[in-house]
Legacy VTK file of the C-alpha trace (Angstrom):
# vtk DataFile Version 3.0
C-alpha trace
ASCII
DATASET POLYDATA
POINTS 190 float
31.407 61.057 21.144
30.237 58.490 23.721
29.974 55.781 20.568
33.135 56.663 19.381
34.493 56.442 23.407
32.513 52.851 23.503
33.977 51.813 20.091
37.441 52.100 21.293
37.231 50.593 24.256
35.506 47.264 22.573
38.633 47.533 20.360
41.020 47.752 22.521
39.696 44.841 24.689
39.364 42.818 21.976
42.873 43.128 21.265
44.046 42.649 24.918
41.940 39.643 24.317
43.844 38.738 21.448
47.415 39.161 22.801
46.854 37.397 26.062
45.685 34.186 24.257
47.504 31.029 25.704
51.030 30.217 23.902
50.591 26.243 23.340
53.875 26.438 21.182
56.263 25.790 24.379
57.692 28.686 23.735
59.025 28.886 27.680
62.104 28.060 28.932
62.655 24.126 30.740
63.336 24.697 34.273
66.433 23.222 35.064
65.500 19.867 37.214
65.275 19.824 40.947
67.979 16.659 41.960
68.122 15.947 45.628
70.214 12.740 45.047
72.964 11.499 42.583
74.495 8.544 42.723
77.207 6.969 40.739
77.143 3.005 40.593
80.047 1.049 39.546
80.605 -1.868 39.079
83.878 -4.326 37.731
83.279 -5.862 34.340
85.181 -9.147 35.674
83.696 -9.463 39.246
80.271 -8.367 39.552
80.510 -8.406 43.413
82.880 -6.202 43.465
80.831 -2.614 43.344
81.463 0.925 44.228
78.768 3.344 44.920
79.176 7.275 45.407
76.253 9.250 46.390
75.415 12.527 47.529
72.251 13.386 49.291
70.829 17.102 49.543
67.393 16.721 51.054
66.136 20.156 50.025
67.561 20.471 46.663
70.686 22.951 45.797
68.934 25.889 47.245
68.147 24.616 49.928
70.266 25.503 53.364
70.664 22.002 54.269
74.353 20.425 53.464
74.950 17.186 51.592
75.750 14.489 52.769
78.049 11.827 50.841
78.824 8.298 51.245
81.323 6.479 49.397
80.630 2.321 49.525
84.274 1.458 49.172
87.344 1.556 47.175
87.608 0.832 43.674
90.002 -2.560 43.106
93.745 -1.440 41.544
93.773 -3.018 38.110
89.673 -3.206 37.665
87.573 -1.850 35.116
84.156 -0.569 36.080
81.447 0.517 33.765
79.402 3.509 35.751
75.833 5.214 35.675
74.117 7.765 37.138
71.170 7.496 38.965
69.376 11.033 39.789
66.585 11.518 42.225
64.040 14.617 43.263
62.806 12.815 46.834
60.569 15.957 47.165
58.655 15.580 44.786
59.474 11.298 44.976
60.488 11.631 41.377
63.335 10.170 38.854
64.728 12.487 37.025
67.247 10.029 35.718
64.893 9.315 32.758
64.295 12.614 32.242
67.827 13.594 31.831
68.427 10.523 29.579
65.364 9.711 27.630
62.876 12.973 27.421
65.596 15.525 26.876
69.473 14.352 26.292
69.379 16.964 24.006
69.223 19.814 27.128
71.931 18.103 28.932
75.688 17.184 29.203
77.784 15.640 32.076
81.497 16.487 32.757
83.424 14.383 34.658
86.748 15.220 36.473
89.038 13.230 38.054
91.579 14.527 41.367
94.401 12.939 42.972
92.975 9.409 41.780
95.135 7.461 39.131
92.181 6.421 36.948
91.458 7.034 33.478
87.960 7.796 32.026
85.873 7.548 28.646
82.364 7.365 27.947
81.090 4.327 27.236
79.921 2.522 23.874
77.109 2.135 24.676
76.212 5.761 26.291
73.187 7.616 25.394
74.158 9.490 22.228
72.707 13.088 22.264
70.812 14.426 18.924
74.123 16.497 18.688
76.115 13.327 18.375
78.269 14.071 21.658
77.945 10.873 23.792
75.538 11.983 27.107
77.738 10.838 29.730
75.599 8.958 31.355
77.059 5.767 30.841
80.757 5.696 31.515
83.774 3.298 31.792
86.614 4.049 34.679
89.913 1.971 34.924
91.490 1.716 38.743
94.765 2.128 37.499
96.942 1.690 40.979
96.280 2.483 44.477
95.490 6.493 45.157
93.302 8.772 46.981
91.190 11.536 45.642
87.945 13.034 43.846
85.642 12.716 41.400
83.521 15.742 40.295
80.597 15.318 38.475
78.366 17.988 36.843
75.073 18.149 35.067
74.685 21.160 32.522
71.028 22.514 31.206
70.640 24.004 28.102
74.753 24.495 26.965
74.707 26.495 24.339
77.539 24.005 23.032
79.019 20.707 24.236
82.055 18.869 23.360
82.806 15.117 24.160
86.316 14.906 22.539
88.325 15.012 25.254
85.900 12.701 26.757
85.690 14.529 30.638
83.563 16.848 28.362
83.441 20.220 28.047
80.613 22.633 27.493
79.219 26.501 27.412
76.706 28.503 28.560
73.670 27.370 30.297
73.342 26.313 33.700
74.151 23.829 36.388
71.621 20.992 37.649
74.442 18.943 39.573
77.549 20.206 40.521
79.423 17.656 43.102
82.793 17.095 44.040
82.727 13.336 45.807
85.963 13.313 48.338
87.104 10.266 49.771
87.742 8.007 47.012
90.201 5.391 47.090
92.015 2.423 44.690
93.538 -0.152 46.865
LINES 1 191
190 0 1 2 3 4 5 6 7 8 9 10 11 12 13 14 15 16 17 18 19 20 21 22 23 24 25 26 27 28 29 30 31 32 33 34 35 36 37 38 39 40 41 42 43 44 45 46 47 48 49 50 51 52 53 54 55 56 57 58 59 60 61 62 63 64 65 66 67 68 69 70 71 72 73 74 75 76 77 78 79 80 81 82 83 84 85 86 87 88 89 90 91 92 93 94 95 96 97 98 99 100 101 102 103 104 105 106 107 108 109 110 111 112 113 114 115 116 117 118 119 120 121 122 123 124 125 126 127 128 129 130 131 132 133 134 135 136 137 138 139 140 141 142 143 144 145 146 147 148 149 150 151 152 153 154 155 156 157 158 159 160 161 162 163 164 165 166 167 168 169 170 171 172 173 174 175 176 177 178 179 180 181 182 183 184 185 186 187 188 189
């Protein structure tokens, strides 16, 4: 009886042995990114000098219970066209993410854009990063002052959509999760 008692449990820890065996397939979720700042740089395709930058800075990440902060660098010239990027930032850990986003893993991510009260118009750019998908990233965008207005621009970051749709160019997308969701006030065309 005691063999038979002993032979079971060397079983039986052999197979807890067995089942508890690192996974080295990836087979967990990505986190979705800490970003503690995103900035938006734009600048006229006929006047280098003339540049408009948006940021937002949240020192502790989104969870944190410190507000952002937001600076807008001027207004955007009536008439101008301005190719944009996005530049994203994890000053905790002193880390770009923009690379990340853009190079290791387009495939997890999708920006939407939205535009408020501002008479611009929007598309993604030529030469934005094209995701395996085919839907164009986002991350490279082209923005036409069209004439002098106040307003917003919102700009989120989606992980892991479960679909994504670039047609309408803004973007649209389901499922998954936010990494950046920012509504930049303040934004002017004179």
């Amino acid at each position: 009886m005691k063999t038979t008692r002993l032979f079971a449990s060397a079983f039986l820890g052999l197979a807890l042995l067995a089942s508890c065996s690192d996974d080295d397939d990836g087979g967990q979720p990505n986190e979705e990114e800490v970003i503690t700042n995103v900035t938006l740089e734009f600048v006229n395709i006929n006047d280098a000098n003339d540049t408009v930058t948006i940021e937002s800075i949240d020192p502790d990440g989104d969870d944190g219970p410190t507000v952002p902060t937001q600076n807008v660098s001027g207004p955007f010239t009536a008439g101008a066209t301005y190719t944009a990027t996005v530049d994203l930032f994890n000053s905790i850990e002193n880390e770009d993410i923009t690379e990340e986003v853009t190079v290791d893993e387009p495939d997890e991510h999708f920006f939407i854009y939205a535009i408020n009260g501002l008479d611009m118009t929007f598309s993604r750019s030529a030469n934005d990063v094209v995701r395996p998908d085919g839907n164009n990233l986002g991350f490279r965008t082209t923005w036409v002052a069209n004439t002098a207005s106040t307003g917003s621009i919102t700009l989120q970051l989606f992980h892991e959509s479960e679909s994504v749709d670039d047609t309408n160019e803004f973007g649209t997308q389901t499922g998954g999760s936010t990494d950046v969701n920012i509504i930049f006030t303040g934004v002017s065309i004179q």
